[in-house]
Residue frames relative to the residue before (quaternion, step in Angstrom):
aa qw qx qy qz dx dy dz
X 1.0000 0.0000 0.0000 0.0000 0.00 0.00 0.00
X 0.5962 -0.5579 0.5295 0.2300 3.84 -1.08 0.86
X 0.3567 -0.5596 0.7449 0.0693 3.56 -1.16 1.18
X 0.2901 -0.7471 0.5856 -0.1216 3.33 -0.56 1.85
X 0.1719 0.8240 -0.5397 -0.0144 3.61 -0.12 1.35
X 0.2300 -0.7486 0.5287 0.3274 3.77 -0.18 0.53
X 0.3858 -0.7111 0.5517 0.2026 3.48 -1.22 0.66
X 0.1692 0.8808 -0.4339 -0.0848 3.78 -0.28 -0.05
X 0.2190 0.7525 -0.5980 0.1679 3.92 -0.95 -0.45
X 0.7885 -0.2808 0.5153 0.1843 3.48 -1.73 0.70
X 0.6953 -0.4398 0.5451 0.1608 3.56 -1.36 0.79
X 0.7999 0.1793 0.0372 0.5715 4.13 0.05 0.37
X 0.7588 0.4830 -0.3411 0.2731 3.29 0.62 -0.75
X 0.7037 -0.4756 0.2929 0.4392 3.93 1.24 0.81
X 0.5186 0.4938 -0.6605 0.2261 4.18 0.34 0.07
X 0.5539 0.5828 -0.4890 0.3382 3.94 0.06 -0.13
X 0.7375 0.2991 -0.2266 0.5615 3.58 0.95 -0.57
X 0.5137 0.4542 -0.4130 0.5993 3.70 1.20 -0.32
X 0.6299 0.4879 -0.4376 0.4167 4.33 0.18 -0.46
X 0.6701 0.5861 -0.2105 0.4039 3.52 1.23 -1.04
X 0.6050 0.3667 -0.3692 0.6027 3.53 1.07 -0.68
X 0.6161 0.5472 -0.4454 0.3503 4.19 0.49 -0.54
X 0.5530 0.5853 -0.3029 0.5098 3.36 1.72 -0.81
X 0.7021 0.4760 -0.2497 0.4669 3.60 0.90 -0.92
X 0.6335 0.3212 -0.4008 0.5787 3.84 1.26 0.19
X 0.4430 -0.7723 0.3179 0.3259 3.61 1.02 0.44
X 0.4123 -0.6947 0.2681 -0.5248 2.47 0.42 1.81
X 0.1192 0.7076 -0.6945 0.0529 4.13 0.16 0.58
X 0.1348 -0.7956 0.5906 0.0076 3.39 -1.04 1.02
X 0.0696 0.8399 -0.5382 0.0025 3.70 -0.88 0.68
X 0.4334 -0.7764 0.4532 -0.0642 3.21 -0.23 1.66
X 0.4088 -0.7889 0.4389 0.1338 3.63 -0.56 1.23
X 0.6098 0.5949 -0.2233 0.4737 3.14 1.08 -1.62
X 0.8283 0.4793 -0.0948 0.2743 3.34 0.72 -1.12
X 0.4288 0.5045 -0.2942 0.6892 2.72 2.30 -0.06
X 0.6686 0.4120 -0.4680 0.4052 3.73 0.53 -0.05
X 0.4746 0.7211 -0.3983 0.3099 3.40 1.26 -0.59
X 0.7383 0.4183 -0.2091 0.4860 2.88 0.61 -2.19
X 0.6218 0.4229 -0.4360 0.4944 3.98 0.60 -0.35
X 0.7372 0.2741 -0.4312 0.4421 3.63 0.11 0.06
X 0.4713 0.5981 -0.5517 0.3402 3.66 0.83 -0.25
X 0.5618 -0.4408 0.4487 0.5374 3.77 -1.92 0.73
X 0.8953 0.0432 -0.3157 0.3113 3.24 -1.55 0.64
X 0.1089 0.8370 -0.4546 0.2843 3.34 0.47 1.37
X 0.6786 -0.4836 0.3946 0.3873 3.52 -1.02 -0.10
X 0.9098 0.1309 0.0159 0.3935 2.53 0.78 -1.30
X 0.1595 0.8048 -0.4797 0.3111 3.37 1.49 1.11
X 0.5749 0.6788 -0.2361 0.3911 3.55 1.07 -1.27
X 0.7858 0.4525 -0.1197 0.4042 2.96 0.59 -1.76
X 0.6626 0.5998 -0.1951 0.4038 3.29 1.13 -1.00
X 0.6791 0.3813 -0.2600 0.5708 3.45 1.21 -1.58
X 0.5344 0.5767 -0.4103 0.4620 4.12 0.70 0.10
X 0.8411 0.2101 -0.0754 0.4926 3.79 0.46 -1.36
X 0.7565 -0.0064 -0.0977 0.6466 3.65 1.15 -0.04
X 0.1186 -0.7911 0.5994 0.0292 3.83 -0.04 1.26
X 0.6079 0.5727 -0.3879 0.3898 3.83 0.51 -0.32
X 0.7040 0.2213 -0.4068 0.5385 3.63 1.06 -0.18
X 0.5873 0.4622 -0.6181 0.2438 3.83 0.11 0.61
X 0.2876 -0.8047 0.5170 -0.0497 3.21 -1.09 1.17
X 0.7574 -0.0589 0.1596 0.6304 3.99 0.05 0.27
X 0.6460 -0.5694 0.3025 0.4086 3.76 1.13 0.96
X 0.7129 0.4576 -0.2607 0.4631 2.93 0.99 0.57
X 0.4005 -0.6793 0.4820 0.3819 4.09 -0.50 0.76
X 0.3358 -0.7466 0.5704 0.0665 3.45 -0.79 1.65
X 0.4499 -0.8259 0.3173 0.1220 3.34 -0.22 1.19
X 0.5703 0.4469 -0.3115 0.6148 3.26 1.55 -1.17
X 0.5677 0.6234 -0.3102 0.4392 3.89 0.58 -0.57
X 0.5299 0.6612 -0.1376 0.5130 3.49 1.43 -0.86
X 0.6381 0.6488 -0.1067 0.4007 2.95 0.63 -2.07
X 0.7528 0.3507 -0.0644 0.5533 3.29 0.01 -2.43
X 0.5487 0.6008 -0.3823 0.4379 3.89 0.66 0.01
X 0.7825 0.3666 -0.2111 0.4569 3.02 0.46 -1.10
X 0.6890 0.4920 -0.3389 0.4103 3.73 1.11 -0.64
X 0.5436 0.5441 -0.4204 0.4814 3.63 1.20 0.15
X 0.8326 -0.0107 -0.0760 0.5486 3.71 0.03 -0.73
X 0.4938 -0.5793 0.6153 0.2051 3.78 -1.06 1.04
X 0.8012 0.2641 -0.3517 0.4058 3.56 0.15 -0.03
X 0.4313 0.5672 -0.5803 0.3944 3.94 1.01 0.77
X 0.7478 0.2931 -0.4275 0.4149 4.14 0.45 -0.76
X 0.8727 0.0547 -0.4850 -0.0100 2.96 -0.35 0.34
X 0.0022 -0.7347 0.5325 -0.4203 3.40 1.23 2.10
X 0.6318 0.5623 -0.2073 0.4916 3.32 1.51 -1.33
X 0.6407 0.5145 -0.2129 0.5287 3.70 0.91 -1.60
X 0.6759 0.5131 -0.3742 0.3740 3.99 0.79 -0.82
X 0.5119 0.5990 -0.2254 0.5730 3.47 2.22 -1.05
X 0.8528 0.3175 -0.2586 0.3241 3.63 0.07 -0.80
X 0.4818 0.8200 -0.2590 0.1685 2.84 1.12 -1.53
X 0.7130 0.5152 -0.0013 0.4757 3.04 0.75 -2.40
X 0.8762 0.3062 -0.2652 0.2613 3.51 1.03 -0.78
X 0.4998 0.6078 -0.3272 0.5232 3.12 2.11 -0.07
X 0.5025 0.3876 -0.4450 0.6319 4.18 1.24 0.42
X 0.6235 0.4556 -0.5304 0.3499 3.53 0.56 0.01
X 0.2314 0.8706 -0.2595 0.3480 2.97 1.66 -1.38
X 0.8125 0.3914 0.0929 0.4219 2.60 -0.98 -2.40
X 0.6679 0.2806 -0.4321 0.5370 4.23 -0.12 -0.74
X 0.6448 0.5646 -0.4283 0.2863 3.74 0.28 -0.64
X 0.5521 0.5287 -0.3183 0.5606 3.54 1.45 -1.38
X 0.7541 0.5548 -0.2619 0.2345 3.36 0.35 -1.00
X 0.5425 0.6601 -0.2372 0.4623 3.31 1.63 -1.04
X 0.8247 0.2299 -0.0650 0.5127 3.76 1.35 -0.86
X 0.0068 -0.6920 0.5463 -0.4718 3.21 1.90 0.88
X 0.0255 0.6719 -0.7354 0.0846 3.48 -1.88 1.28
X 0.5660 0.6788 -0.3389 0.3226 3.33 0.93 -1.08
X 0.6488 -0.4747 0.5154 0.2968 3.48 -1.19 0.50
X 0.8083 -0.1056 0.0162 0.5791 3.30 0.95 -1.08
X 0.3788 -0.7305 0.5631 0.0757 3.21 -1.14 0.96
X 0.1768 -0.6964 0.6925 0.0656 4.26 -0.33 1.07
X 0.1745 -0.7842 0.5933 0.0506 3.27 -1.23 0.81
X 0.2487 -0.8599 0.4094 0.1764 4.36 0.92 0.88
X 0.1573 0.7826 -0.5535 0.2376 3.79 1.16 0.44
X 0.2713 -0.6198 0.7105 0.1934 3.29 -1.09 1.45
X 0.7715 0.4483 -0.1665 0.4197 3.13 0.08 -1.58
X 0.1557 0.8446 -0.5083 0.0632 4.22 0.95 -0.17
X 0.8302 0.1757 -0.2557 0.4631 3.65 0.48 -1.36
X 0.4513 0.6572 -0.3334 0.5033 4.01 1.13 0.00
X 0.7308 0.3318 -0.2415 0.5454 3.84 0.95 -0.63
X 0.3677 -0.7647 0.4770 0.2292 3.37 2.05 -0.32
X 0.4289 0.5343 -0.4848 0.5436 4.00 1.72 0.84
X 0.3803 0.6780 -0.5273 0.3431 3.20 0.59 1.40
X 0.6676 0.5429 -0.2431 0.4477 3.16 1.79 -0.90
X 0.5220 0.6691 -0.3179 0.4228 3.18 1.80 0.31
X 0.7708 0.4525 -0.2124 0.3950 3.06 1.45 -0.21
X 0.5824 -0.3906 0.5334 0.4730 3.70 -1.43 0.13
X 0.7872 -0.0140 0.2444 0.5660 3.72 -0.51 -1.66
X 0.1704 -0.7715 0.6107 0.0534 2.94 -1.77 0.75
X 0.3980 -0.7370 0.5419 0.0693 3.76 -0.41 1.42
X 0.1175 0.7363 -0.6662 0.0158 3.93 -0.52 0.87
X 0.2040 -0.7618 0.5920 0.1659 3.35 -0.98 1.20
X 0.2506 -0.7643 0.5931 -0.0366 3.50 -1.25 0.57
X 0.1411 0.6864 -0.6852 0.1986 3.69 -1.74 0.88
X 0.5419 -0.6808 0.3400 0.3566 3.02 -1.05 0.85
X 0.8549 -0.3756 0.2651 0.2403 3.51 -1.40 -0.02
X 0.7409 0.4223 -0.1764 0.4915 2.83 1.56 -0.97
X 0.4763 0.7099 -0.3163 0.4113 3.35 1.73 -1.01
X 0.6631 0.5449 -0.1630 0.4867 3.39 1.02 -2.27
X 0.7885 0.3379 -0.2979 0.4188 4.16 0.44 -0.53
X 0.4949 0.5929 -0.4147 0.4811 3.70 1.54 0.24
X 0.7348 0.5472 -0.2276 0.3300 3.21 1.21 -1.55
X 0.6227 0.5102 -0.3194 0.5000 3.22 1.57 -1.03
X 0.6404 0.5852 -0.2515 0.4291 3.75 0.65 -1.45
X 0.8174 0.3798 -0.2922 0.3197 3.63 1.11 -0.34
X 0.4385 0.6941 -0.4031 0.4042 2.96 1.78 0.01
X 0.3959 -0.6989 0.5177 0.2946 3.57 1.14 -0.63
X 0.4470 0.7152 -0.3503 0.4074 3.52 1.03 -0.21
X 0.8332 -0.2860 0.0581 0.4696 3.76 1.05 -0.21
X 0.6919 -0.5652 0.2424 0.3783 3.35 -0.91 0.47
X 0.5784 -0.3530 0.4626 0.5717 3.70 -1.66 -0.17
X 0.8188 0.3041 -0.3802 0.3041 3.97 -0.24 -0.78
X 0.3893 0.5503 -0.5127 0.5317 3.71 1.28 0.00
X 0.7923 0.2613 -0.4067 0.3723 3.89 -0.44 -0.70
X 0.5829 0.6900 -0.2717 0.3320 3.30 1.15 -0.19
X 0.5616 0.6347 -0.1407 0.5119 3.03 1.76 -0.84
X 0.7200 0.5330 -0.1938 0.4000 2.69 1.34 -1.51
X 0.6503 0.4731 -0.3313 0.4934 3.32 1.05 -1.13
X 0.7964 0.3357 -0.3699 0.3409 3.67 0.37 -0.36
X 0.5016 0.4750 -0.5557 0.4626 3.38 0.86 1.03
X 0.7036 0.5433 -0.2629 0.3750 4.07 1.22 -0.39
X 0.5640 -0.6265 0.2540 0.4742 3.10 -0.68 0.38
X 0.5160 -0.5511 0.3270 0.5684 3.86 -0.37 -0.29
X 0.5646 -0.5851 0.4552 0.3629 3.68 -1.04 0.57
X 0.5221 0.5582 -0.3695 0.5285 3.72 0.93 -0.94
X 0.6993 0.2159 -0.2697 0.6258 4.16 0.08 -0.85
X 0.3944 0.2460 -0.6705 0.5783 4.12 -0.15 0.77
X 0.7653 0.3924 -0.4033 0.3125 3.25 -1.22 -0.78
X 0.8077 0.2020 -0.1872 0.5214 3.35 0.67 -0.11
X 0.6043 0.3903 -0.4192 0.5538 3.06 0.53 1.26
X 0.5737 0.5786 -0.3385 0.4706 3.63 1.51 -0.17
X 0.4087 -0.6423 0.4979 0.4153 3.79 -0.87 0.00
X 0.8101 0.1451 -0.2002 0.5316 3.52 1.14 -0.83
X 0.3312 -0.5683 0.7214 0.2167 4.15 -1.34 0.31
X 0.0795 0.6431 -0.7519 -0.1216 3.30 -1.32 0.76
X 0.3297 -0.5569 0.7252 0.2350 3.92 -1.29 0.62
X 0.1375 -0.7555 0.6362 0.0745 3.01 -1.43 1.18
X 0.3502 0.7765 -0.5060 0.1351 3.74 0.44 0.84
X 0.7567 0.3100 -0.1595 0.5530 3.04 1.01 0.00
X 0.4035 -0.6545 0.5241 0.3663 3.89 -0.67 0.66
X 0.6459 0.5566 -0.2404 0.4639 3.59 1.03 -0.64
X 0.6409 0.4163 -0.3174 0.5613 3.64 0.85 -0.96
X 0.6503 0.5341 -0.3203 0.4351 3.89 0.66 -0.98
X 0.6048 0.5916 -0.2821 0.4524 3.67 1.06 -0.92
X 0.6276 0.5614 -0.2409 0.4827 3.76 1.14 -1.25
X 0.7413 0.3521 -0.1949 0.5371 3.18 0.56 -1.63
X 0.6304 0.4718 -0.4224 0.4489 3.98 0.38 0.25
X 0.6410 0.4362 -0.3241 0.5419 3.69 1.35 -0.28
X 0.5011 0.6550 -0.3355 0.4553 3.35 0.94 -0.28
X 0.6686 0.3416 -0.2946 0.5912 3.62 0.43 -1.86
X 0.6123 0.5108 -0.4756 0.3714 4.15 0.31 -1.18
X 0.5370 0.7145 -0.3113 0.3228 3.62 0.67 -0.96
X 0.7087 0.6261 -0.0474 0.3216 2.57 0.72 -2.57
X 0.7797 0.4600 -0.0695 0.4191 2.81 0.82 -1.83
X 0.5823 0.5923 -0.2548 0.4952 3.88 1.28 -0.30
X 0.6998 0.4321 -0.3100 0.4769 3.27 0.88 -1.07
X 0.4385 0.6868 -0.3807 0.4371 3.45 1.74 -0.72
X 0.8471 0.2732 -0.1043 0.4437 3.31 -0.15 -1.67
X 0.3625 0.7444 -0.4179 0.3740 3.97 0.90 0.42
């Protein structure tokens, strides 16, 4: 059976590029974000559900995210109508990856990990981490959304500072090189474990 590590951390704070080097110690990797994709993509899960209870954000058959977004910042009571929609289908998701999981270890990329409470799904939990300023360049340069989006965002998550303390391991993402070390380590860590 696979050693189940969940991966977590804050908006900006590097677990997409920190999941990638776990992939590069081989590693099976499964990737929340990307399970919301494929559910909002046209023929998704969750295209149905969406164009029924909120039709104004489907867009080219598909749930338009930025459309999503500007939704949710008008009325406080659409996310988490939205979260009651996704939630359920991205653990379906996820058991499905899981069922054909081989790897030694399995990394789970859960932004949202201790909030969905799919921590208790796991062996160990990995919280990456960076300072404040780093994390609001990284987001702000993607172009992908404003200063008061990430704001929003962060005040619906937990704080990154209480991940880290709740996680078994902290990776610091300042460096592609320092992140790379400290990901052979936990891999390491985690073998000598399951041995």
């Amino acid at each position: 059976m696979s050693f189940r590590l969940g991966l977590t951390g804050s908006i900006g704070m590097g677990k997409t590029t920190t999941a990638r080097f776990f992939s590069d110690h081989g590693c099976e990797v499964w990737d929340a974000d990307a399970a919301v994709h494929r559910l909002y993509a046209p023929d998704g899960l969750a295209v149905p559900i969406f164009r029924e209870k909120f039709p104004d954000v489907i867009e080219n058959d598909q749930v338009a995210r930025h459309k999503l977004r500007a939704l949710v910042q008008t009325d406080a009571t659409i996310l988490p109508q939205i979260e009651a929609i996704i939630h359920p289908l991205v653990k379906q998701d996820r058991v499905v990856f899981c069922e054909k999981a081989s790897a030694a270890i399995v990394v789970f990329d859960i932004p949202l990990l201790f909030e969905t409470e799919a921590n208790k799904e796991m062996d160990a939990v990995a919280c990456v981490f960076i300072d404040k300023e780093t994390q609001c360049h990284r987001v702000l340069d993607r172009n992908e959304m404003t200063k008061k989006q990430f704001e929003y965002i962060l005040q619906k998550q937990m704080p990154n500072n209480e991940k880290c303390a709740l996680s078994d391991y902290q990776i610091e993402t300042d460096t592609l090189l320092h992140t790379q070390e400290q990901v052979e380590i936990i891999v390491l860590d985690i073998r000598s474990r399951c041995a």
